[in-house]
N, CA, C and O of each residue as an XYZ file, in Angstrom:
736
protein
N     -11.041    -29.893     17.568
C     -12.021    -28.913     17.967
C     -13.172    -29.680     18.597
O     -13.795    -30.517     17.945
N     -13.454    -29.399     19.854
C     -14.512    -30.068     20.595
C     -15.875    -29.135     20.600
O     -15.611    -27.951     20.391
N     -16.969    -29.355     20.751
C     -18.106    -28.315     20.954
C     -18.974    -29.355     21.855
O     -18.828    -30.509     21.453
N     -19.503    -29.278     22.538
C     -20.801    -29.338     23.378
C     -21.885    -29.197     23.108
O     -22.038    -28.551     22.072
N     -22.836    -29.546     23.625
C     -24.432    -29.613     22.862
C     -25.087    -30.275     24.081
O     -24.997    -31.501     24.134
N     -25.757    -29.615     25.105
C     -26.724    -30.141     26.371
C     -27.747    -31.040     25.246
O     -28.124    -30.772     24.105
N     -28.026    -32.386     26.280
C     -29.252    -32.799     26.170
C     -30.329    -32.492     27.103
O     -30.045    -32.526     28.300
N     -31.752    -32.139     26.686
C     -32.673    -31.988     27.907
C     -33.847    -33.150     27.811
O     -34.417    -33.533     26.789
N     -33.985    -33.463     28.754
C     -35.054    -34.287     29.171
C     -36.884    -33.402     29.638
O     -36.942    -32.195     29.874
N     -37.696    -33.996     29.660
C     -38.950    -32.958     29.451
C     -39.117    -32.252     30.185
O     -39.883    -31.289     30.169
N     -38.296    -32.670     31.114
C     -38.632    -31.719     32.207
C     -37.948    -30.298     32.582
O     -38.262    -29.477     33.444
N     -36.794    -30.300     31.528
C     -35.452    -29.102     30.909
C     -34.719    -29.437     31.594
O     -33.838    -28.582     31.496
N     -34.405    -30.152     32.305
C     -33.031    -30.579     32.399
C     -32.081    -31.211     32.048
O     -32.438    -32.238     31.471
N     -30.538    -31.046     32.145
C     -29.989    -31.221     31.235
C     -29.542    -32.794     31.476
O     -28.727    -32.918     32.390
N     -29.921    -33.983     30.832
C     -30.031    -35.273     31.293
C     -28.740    -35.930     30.484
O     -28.516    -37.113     30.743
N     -27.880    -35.278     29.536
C     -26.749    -35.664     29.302
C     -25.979    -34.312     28.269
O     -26.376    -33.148     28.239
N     -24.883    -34.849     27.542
C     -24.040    -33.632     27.053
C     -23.081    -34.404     25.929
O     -21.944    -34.849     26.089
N     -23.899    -34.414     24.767
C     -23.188    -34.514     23.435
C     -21.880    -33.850     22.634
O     -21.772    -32.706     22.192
N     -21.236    -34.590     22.609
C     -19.982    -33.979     22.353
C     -19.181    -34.066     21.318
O     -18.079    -34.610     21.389
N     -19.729    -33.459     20.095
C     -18.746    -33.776     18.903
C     -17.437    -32.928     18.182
O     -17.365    -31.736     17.884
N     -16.439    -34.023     18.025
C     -14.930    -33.922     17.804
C     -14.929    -33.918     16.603
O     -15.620    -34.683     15.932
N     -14.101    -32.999     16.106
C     -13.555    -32.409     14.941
C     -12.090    -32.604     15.006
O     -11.427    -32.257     15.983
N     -11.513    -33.259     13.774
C     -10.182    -33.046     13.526
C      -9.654    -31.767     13.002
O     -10.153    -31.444     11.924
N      -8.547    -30.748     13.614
C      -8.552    -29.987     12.484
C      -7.294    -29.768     12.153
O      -6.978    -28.686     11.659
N      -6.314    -30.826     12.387
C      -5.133    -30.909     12.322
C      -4.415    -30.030     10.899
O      -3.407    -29.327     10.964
N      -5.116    -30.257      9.835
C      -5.020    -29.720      8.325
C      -5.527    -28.439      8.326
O      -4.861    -27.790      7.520
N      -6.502    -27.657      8.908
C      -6.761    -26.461      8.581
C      -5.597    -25.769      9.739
O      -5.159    -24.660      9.431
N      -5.185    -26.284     10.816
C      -4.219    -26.085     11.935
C      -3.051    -25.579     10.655
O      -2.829    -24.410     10.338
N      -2.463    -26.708     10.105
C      -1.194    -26.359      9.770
C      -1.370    -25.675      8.188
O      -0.411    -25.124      7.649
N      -2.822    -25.793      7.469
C      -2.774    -24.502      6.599
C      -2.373    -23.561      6.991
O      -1.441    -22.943      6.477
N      -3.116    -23.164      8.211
C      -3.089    -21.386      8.856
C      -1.900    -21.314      9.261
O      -1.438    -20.180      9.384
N      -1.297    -22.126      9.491
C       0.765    -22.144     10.149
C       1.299    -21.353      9.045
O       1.805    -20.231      9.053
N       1.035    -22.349      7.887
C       1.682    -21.723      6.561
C       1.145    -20.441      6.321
O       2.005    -19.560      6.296
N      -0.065    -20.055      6.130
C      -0.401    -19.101      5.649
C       0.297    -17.320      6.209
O       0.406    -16.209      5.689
N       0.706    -18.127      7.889
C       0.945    -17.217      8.370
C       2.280    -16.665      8.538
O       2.660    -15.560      8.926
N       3.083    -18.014      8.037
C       4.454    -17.711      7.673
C       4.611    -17.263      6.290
O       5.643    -16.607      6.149
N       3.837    -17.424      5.095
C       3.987    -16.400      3.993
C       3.494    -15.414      4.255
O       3.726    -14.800      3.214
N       2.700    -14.408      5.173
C       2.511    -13.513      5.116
C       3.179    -12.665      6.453
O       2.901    -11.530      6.841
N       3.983    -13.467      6.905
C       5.079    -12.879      7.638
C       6.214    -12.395      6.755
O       6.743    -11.283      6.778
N       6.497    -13.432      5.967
C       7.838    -13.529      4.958
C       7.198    -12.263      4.048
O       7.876    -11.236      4.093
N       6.173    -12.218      3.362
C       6.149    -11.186      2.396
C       5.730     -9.893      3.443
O       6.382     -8.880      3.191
N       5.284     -9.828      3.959
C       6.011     -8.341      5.233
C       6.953     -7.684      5.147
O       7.018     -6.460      5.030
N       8.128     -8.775      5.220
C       9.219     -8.688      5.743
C       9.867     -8.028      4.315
O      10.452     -6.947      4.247
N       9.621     -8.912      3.256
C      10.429     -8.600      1.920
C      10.044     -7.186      1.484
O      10.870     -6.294      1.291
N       8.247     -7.008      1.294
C       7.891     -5.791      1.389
C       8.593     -4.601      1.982
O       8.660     -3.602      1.266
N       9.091     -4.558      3.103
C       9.782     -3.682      4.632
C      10.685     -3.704      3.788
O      10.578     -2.835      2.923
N      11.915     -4.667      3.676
C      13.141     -4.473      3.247
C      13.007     -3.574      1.526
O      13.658     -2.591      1.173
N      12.169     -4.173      0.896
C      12.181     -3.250     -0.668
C      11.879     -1.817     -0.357
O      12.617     -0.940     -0.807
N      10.869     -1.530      0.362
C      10.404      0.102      0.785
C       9.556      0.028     -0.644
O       9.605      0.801     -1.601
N       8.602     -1.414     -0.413
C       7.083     -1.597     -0.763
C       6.195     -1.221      0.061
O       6.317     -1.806      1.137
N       5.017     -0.208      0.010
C       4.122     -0.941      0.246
C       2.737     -1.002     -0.290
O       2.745     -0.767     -1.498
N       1.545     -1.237      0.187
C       0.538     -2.289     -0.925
C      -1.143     -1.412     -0.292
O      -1.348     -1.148      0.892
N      -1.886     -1.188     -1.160
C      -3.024     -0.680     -1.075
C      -4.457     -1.237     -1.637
O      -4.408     -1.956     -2.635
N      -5.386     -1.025     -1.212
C      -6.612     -1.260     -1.897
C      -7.831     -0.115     -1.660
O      -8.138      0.434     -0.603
N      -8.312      0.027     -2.755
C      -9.462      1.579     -2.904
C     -10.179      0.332     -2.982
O      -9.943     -0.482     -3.876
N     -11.336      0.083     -1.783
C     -13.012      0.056     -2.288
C     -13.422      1.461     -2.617
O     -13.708      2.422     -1.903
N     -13.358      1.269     -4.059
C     -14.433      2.620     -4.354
C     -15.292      2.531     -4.088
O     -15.528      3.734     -4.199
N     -16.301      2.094     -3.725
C     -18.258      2.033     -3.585
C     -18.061      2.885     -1.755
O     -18.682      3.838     -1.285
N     -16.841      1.946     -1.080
C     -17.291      2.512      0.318
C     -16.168      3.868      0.495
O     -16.186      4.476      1.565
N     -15.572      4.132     -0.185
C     -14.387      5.017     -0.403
C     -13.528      4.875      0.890
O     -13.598      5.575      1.900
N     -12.678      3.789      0.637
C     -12.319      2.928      1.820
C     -10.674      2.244      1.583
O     -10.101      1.162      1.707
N     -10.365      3.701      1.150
C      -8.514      2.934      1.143
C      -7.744      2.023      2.502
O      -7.615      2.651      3.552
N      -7.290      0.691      2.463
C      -6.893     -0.074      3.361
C      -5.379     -0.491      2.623
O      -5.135     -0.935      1.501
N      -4.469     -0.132      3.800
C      -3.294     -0.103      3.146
C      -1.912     -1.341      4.793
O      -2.043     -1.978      5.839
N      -0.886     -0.906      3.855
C      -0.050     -1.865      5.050
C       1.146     -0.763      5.646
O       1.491      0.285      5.100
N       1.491     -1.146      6.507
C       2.427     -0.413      7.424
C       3.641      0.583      6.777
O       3.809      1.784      6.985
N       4.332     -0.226      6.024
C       5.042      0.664      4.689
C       4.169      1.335      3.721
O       4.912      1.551      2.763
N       3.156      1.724      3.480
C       2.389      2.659      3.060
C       2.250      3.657      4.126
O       2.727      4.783      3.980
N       1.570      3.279      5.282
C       1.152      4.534      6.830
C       2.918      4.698      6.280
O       2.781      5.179      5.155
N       3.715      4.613      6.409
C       5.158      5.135      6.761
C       5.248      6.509      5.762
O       5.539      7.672      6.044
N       4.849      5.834      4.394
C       5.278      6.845      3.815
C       4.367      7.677      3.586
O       4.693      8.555      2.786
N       3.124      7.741      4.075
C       1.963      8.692      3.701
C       1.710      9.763      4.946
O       0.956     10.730      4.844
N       2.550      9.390      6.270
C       2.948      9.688      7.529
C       1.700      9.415      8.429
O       1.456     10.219      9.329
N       0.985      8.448      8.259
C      -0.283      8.014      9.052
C       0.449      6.649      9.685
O       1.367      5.962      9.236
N      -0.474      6.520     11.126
C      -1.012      5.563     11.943
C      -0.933      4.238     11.425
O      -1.634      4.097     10.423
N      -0.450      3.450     11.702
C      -0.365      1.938     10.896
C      -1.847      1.432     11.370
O      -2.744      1.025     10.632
N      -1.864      1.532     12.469
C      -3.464      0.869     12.890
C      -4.752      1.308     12.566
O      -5.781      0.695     12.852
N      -4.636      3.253     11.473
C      -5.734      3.730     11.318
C      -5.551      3.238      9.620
O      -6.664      3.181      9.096
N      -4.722      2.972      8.911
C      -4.993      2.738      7.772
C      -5.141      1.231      7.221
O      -5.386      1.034      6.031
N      -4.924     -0.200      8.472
C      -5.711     -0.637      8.313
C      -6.900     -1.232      8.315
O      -7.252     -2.347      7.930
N      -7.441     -0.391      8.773
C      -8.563     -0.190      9.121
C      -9.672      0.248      8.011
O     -10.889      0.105      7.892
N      -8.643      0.845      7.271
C      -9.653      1.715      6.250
C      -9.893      3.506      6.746
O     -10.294      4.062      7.769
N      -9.348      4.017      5.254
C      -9.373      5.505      5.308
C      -9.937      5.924      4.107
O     -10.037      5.129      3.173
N     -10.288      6.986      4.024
C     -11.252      7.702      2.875
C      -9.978      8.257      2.215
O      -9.058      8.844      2.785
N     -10.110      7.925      0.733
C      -9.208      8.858     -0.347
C      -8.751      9.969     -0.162
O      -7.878     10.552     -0.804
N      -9.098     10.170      0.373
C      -9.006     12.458      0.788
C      -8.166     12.120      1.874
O      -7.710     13.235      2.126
N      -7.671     11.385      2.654
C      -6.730     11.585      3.620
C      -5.553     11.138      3.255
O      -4.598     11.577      3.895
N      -5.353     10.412      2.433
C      -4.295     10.039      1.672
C      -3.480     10.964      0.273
O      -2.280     11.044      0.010
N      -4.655     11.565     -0.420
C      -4.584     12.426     -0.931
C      -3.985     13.934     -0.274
O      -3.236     14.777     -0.769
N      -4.656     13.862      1.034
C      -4.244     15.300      1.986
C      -2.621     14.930      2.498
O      -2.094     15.535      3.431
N      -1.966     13.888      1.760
C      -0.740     13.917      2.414
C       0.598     13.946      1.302
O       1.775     14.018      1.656
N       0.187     13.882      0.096
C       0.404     13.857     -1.237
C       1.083     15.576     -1.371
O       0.298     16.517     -1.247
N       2.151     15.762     -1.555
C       2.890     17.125     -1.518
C       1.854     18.006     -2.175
O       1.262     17.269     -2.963
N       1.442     18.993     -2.225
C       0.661     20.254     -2.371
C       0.864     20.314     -4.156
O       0.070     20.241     -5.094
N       1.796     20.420     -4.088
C       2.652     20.381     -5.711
C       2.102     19.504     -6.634
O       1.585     19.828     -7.702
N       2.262     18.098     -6.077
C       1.844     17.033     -6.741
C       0.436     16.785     -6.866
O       0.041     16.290     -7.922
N      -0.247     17.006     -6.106
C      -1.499     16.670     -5.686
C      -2.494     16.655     -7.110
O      -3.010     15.591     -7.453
N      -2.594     17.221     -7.466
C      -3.409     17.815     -9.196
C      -3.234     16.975     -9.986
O      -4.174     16.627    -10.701
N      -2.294     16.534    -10.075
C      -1.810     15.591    -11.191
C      -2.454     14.601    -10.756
O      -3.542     14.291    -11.241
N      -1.654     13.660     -9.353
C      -2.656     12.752     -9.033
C      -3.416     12.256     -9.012
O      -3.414     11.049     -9.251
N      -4.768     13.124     -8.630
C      -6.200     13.268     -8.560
C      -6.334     12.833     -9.871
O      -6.737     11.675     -9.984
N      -6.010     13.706    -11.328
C      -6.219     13.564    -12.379
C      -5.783     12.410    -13.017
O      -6.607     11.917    -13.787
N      -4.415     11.684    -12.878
C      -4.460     10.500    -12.939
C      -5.048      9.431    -12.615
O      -5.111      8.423    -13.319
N      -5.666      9.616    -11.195
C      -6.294      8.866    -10.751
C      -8.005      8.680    -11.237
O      -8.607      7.615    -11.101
N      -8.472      9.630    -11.678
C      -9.659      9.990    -12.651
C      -9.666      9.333    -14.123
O     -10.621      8.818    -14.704
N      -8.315      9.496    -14.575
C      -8.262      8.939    -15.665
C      -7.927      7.353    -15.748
O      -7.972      6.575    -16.701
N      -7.697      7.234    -14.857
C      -7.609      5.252    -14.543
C      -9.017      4.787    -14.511
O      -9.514      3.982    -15.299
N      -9.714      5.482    -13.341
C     -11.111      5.254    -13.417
C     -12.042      5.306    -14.650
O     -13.049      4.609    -14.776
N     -11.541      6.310    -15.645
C     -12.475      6.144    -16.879
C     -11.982      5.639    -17.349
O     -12.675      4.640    -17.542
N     -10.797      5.472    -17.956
C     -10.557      4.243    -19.181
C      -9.690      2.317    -18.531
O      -9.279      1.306    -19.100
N      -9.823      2.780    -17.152
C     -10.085      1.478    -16.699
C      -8.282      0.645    -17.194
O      -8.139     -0.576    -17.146
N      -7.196      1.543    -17.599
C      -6.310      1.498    -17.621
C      -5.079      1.161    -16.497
O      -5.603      0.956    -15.403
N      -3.915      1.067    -16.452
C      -3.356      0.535    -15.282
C      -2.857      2.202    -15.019
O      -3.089      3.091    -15.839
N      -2.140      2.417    -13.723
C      -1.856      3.596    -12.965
C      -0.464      3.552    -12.919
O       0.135      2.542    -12.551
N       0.184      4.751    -13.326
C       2.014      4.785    -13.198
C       2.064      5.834    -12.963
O       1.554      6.526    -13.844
N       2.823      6.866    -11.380
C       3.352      7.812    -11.893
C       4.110      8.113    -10.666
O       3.867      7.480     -9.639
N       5.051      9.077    -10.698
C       6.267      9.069     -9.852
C       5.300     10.776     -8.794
O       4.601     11.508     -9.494
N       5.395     11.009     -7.724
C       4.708     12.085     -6.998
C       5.838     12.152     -5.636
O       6.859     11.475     -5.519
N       5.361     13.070     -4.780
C       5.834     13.381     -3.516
C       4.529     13.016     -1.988
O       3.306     13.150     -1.953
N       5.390     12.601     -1.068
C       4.475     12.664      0.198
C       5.067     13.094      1.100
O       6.231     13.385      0.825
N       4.748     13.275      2.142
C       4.964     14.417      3.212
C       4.579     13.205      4.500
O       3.437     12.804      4.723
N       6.128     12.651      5.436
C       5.825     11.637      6.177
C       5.350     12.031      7.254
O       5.217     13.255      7.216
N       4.948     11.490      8.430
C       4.739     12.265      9.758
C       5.824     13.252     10.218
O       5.460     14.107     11.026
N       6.913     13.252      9.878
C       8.036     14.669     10.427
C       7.713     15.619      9.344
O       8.204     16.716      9.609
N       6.982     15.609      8.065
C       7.235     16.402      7.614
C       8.020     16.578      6.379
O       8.021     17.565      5.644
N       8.849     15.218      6.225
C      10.006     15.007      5.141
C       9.246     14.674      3.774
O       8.107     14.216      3.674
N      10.056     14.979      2.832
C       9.572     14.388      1.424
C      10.085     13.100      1.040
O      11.251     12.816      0.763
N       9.036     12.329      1.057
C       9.050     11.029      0.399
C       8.903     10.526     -1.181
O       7.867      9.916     -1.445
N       9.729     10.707     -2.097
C       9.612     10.052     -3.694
C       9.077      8.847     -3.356
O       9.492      8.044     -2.520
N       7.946      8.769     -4.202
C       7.247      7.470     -4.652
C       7.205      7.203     -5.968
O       7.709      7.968     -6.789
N       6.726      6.322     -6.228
C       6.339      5.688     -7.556
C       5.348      4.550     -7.135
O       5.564      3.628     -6.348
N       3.967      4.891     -7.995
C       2.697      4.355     -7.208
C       2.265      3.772     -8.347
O       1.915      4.436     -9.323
N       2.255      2.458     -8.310
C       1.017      1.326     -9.835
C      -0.049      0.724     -9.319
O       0.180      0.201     -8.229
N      -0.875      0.640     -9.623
C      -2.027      0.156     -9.746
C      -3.058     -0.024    -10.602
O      -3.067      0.675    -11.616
N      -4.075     -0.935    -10.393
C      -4.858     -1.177    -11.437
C      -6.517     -1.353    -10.726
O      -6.831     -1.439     -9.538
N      -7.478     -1.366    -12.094
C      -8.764     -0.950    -11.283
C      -9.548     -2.151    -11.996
O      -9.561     -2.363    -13.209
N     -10.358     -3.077    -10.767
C     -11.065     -3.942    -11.054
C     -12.322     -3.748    -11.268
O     -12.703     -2.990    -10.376
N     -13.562     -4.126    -12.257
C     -14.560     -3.843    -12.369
C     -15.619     -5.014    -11.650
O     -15.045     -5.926    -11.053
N     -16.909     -5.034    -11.672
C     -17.697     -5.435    -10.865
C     -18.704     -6.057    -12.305
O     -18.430     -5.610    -13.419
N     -19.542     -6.819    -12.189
C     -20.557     -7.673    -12.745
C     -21.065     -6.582    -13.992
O     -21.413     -6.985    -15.102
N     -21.045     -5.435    -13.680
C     -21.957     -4.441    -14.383
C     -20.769     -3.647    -15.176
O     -21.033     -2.997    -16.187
N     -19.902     -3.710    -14.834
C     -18.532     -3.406    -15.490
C     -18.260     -1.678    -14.963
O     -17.835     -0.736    -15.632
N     -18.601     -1.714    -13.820
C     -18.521     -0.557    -12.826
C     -16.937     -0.547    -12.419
O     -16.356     -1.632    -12.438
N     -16.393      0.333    -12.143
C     -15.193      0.460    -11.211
C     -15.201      0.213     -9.163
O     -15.803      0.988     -8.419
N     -14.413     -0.985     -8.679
C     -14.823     -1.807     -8.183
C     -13.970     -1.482     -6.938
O     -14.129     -1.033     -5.803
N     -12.861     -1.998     -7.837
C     -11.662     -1.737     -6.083
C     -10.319     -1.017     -7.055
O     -10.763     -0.253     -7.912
N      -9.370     -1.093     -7.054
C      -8.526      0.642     -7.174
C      -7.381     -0.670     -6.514
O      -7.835     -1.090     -5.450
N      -6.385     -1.193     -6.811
C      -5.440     -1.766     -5.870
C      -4.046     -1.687     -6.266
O      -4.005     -1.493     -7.481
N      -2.905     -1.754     -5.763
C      -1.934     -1.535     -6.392
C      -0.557     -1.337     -5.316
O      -0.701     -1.961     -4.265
N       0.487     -0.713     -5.413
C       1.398     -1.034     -5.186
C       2.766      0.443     -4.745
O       3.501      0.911     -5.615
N       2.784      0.769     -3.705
C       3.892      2.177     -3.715
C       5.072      2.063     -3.437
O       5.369      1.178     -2.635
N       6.299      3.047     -4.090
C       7.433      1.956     -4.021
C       8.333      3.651     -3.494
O       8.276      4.792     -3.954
N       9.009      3.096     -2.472
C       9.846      4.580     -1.959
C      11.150      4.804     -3.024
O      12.106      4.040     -3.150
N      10.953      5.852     -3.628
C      12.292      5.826     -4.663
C      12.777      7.272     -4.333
O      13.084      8.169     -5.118
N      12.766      7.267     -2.930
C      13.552      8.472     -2.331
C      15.249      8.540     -2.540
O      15.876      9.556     -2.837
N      15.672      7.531     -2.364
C      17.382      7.330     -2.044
C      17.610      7.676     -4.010
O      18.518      8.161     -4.685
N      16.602      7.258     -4.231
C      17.481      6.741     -5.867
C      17.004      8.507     -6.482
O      17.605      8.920     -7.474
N      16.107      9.269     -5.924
C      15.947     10.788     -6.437
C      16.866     11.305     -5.399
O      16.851     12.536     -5.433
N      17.442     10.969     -4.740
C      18.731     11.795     -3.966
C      19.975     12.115     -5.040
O      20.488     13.079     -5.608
N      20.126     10.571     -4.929
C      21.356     10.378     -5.980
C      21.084     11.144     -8.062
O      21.895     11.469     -8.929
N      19.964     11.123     -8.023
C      19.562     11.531     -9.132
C      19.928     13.084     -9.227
O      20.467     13.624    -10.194
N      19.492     13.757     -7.918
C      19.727     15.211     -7.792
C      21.247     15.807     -7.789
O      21.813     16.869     -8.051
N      21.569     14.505     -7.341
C      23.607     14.608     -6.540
C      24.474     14.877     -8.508
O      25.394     15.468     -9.073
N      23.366     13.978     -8.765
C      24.317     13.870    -10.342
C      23.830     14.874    -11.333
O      24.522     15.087    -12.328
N      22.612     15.564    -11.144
C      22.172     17.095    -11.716
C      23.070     17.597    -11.362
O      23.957     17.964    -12.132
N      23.106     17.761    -10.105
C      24.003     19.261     -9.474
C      25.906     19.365     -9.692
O      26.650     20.337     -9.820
N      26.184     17.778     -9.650
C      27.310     17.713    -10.514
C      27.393     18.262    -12.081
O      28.094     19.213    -12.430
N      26.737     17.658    -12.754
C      26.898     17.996    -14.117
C      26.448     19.589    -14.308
O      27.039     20.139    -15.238
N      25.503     20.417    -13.584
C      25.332     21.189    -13.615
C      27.321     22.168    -13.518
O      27.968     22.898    -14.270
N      27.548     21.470    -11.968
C      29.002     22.644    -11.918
C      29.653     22.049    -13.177
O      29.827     22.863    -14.083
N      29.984     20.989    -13.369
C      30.899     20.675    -14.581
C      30.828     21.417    -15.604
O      31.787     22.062    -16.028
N      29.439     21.409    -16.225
C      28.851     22.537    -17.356
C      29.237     24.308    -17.098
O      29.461     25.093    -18.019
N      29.242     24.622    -15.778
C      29.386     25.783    -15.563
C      31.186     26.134    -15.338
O      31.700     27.231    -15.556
N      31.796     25.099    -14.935
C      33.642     25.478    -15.084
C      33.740     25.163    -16.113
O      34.821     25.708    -16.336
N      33.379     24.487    -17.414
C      33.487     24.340    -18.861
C      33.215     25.759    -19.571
O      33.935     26.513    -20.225
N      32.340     25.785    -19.305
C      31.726     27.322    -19.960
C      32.672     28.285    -19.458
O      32.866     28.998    -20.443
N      33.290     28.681    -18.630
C      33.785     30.023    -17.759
C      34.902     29.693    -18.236
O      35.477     30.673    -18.710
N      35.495     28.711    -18.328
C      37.264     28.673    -18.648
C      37.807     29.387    -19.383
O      37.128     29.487    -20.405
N      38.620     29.914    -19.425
C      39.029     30.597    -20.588
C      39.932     30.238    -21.660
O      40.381     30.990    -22.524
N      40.171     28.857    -21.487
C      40.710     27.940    -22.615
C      40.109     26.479    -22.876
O      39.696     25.679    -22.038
N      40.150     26.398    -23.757
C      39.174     25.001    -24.819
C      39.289     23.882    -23.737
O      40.431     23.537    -23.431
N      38.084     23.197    -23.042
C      38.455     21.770    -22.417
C      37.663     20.785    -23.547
O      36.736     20.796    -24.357
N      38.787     19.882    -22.954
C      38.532     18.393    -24.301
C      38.465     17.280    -23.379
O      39.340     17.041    -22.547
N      36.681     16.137    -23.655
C      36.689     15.833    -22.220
C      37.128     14.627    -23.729
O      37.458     13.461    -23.511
């Protein structure tokens, strides 16, 4: 890293030009690395159908990652940026929404960790199963601080969950109707 620095003589002109060199060969290939683990955990994130959030509560300032916008059906570039709770919340199935809120109230007062399985509504419109953890950090004064945590798409696995209700459901119902004893 080179920088420049005019010399002036009394009269303001510039009578020479100081030039001091910086090595930064080591902060160079920190940032290499840094930027290949946070490529790699992207990537792993993407493939799990993770993704990762943070509430500044003080500025009410949810900042989230691309597999979150996916499943909340927002803008990848507006959420990280930072979005207000209420827009994230406004995408939270109608159904679910109550609970949420209230969970999310109750993390804030007893400062407890956050678990609970809800619905979202992606940009088409589709329902997204989640399962959302997080935990809430406090501040010097033992205030509630930042809100951060973790959403995990468990859509495929409530598909299959429903596939095997609705089976056992008919099974139960040609058991019952038969008109002779089945012995499973």
């Amino acid at each position: 890293s080179v920088t420049h620095y005019p010399v002036r003589g009394k009269s303001g002109k510039i009578i020479a030009v100081y030039q001091e060199t910086k090595n930064i060969t080591d902060e160079f290939l920190v940032s290499q690395k840094l930027e290949r683990a946070q490529h790699q955990l992207d990537q792993v994130l993407s493939i799990s159908l993770v993704g990762t959030y943070t509430w500044d509560i003080a500025d009410d300032r949810v900042y989230a990652d691309k597999n979150l916008a996916r499943m909340f059906g927002m803008p990848e570039s507006v959420v990280s940026e930072g979005l207000e709770l209420g827009r994230f919340l406004a995408s939270i199935h109608p159904e679910d929404r109550p609970r949420v809120q209230a969970e999310i109230s109750r993390s804030l007062k007893t400062r407890k960790p956050y678990e609970l399985e809800y619905r979202t509504l992606n940009s088409r419109k589709e329902t997204i199963w989640v399962i959302a953890r997080g935990f809430i950090e406090v501040d010097d004064a033992d205030r509630p601080d930042t809100f951060s945590g973790v959403v995990i798409d468990i859509t495929e696995r409530k598909k299959i969950e429903q596939a095997l209700t609705e089976n056992e459901r008919q099974l139960r119902f040609m058991a019952d109707t038969m008109p002779q004893l089945v012995w499973t």
